[in-house]
C-alpha positions in Angstrom: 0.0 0.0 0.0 1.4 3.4 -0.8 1.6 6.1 1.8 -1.4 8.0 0.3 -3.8 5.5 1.0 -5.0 7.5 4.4 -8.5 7.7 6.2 -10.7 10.4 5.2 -9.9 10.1 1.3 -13.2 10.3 -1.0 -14.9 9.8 -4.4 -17.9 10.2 -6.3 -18.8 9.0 -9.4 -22.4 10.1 -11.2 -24.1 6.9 -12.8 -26.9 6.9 -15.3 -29.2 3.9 -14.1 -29.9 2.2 -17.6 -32.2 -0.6 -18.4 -29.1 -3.5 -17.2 -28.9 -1.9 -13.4 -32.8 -1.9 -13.2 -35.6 -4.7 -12.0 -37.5 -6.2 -14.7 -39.9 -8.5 -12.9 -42.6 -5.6 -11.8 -42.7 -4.9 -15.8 -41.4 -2.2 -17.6 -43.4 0.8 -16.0 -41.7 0.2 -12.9 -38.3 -0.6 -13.8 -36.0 1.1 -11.1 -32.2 0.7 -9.5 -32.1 -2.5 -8.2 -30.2 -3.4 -5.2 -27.6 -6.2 -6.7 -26.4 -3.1 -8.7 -26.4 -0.6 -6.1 -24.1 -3.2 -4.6 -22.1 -3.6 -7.7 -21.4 0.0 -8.6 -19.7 0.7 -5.0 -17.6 -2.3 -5.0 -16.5 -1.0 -8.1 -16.3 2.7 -6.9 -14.6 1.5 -3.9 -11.5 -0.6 -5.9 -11.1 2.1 -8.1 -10.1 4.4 -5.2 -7.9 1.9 -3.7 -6.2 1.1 -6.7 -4.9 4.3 -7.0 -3.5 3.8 -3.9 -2.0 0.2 -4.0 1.3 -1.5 -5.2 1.3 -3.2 -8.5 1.5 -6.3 -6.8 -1.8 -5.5 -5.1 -5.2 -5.3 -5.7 -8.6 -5.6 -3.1 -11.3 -8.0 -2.5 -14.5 -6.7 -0.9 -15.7 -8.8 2.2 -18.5 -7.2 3.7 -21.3 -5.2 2.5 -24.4 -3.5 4.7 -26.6 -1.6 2.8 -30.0 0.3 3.0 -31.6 0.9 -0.3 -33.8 3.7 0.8 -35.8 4.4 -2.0 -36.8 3.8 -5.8 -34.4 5.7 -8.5 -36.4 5.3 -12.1 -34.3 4.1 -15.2 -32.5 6.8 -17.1 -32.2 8.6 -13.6 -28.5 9.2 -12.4 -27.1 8.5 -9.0 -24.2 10.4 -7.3 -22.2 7.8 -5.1 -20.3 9.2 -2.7 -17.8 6.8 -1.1 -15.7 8.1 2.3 -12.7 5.7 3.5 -14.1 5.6 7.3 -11.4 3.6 9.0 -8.3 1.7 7.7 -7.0 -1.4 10.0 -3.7 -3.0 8.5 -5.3 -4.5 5.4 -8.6 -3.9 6.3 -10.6 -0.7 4.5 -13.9 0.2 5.9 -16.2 2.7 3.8 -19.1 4.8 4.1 -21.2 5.6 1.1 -24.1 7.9 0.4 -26.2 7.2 -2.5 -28.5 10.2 -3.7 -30.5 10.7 -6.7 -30.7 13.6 -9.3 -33.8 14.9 -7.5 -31.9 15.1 -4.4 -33.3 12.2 -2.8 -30.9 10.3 -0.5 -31.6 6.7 -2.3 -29.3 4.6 -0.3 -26.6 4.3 2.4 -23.8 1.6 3.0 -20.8 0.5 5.1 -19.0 -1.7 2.4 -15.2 -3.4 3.6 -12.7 -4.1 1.5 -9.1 -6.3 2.6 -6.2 -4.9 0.6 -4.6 -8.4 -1.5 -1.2 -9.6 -2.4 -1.8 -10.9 -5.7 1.1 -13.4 -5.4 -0.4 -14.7 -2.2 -3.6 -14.6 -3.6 -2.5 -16.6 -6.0 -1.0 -19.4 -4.0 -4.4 -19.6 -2.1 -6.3 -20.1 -4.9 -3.5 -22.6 -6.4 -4.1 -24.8 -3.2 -7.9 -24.4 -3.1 -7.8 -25.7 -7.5 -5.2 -28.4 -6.0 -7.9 -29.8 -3.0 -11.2 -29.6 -5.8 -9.1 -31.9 -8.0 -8.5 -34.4 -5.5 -12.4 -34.7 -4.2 
């Protein structure tokens, strides 16, 4: 991890919520954000903050999401995500977000950790875990 990576850093990122981050199974009239991609788009928010702040040989898994999805945002509606590194513990990166929607309404709050990865390490892990499937 690189010196820069310190609590208190933030992001946003504005996100158009098109027809693949929306619910289908109320019908098309009432398509709206749906949860699994509220989810999605701070895990992603989240890494790409990290990443600026991480060793090549690094990267970050996310292990922990709680979230409140407070209220409907309608397709073609954007979302500002506002993500705030809360705490940092070792390896261990918690986050507060703050979703809101382009009419101001606050549509959904989170506390999302990530673990900071040696790929190498990783790698080995995942090597032994291959190795044990192929002997069962």
């Amino acid at each position: 991890m690189e010196k820069t990576l310190k609590q208190g850093l933030t992001a946003t990122e504005r996100i158009t919520i098109d027809a693949s981050r929306t619910i289908t199974f109320m019908g098309e009239d009432l398509r709206v954000y749906s949860t699994p991609s509220m989810v999605l788009d701070i895990e992603r928010l989240c890494k790409k903050l990290l990443d600026k702040h991480l060793d090549k040989t690094e990267s970050s898994v996310g292990t922990r999401v709680e979230i409140n999805h407070l209220g409907a945002t309608l397709i073609n509606m954007w979302v500002d995500i506002e993500i705030f590194i809360k705490e940092i513990d070792r390896r261990r990166i918690l986050f507060e977000v703050e979703i809101q929607d382009q009419v101001g309404d606050k549509v959904g709050e989170c506390l999302h950790t990530r673990f900071v990865v040696d790929l190498e390490r990783q790698k080995k892990r995942l090597d032994s875990k291959r190795a044990k499937l192929e002997t069962n």
